[in-house]
N, C-alpha and C positions, 0 to 999 in steps of 0.2 A: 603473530596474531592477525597480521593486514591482510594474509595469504590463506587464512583460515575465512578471514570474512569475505574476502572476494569469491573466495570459493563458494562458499554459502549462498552469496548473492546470485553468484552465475545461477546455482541451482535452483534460485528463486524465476531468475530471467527463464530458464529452458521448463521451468516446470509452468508459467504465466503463458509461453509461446505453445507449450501443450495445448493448455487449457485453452486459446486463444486456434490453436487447428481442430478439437474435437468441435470447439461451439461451433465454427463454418462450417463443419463436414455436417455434421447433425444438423442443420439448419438449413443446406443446402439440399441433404439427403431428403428429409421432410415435405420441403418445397417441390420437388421433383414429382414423389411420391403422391404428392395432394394433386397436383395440376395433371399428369398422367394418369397416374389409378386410381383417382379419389377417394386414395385412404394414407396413411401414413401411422406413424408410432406416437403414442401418445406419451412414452416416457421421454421422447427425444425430447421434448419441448422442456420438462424438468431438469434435463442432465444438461442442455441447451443455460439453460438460465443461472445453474450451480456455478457452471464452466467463466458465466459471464461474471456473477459475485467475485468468483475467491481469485479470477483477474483483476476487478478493480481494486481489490481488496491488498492484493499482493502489488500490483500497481502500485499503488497509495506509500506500500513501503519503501518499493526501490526509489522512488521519486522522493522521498522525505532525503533519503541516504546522497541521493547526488543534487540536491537542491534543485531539481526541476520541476517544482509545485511553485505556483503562480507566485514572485516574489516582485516585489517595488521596490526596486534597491535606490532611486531617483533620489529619493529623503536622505536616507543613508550616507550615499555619496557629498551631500551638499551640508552636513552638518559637522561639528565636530568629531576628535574621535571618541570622547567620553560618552557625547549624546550616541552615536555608532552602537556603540558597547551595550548601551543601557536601552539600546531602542530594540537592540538583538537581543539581550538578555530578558526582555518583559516579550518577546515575540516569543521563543521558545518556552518560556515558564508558561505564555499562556498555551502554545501546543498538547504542553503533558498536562492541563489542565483538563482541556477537553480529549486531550484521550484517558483522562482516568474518566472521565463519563461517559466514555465509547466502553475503554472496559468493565466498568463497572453496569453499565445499562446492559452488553453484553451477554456478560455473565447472570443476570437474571434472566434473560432469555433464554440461557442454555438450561440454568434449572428450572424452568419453567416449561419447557421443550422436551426433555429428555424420556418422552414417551412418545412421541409423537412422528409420523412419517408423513411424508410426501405420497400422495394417493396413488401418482402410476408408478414411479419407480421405488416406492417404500426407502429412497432415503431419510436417514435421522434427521430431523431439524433442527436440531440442537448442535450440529457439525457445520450448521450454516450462518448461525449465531456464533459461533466458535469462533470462526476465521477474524471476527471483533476485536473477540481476546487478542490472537495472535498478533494484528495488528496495534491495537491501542497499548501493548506491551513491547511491542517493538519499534515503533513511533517513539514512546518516551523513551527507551533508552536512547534511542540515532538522538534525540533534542539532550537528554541529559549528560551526551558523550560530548552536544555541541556544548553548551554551557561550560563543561568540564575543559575542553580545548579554551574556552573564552577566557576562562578566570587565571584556570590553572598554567597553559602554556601560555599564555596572554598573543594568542593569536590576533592579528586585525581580523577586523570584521569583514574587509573586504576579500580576504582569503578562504575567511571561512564562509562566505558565499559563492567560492570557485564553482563553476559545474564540471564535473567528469563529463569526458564525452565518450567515445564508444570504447576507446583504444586505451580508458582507461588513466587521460593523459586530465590534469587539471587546467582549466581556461576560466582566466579571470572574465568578468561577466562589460 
């Protein structure tokens, strides 16, 4: 299952790094275009700003998955391990709190949406409110896999704040 999600993940990295070379090329292509021929593509700038979303968006996920969203471990470290436990356990409960209202604000967006395009490049809008979904359901599971690691394997907290770093390898923080 660990080799299934790494795998998955990579595919989230190369497909974020995609989307992270269209938006420079388009953006740079644009820029050229404007200052040289005083004209350019009016979709670039759409498919430009998609590219930017469903990066931060996917962002947002792999950084939940390896702890590298802005964390204060300072408290943690300096308190008991029960306070530890229960300071991490009301952190991530509050997580999938606010992404069930990621997902759920979302998903009214997408039925709300789902006629509607983007003017130059007639993408659906509703595909761009989507990536929401994807994330605030995938947020809560990485919080409810942490909890489940919390309770159930009774990991310390300080472990289960390790960061992966590129190789993969876990480093206490």
């Amino acid at each position: 299952m660990k080799n299934f999600l790494d795998a998955l993940f990579r595919g989230v990295e190369i497909l974020m790094a995609s989307f992270l070379t269209v938006m420079i090329a388009l953006v740079f292509t644009n820029v050229v275009l404007r200052y040289v021929f005083s004209t350019g593509f009016a979709w670039s700038e759409e498919i430009a700003r998609l590219c930017f979303i469903y990066l931060v968006y996917l962002g947002s996920i792999g950084a939940m998955r390896d702890n590298q969203h802005l964390i204060i471990d300072s408290v943690l470290t300096r308190v008991p391990v029960m306070a530890q436990k229960t300071i991490y356990f009301l952190v991530q409960a509050g997580i999938i709190w606010v992404m069930g209202i990621l997902t759920v604000g979302s998903w009214h967006l997408v039925i709300q949406n789902l006629n509607d395009r983007w003017v130059a490049s007639q993408y659906p809008i509703y595909l761009v409110y989507g990536v929401g979904l994807v994330t605030g359901v995938s947020i809560t599971i990485i919080a409810l896999a942490n909890i489940y690691r919390l309770v159930v394997f009774k990991m310390p907290v300080i472990e289960l704040l390790a960061i992966r770093d590129d190789s993969g390898q876990e480093n206490l923080q």
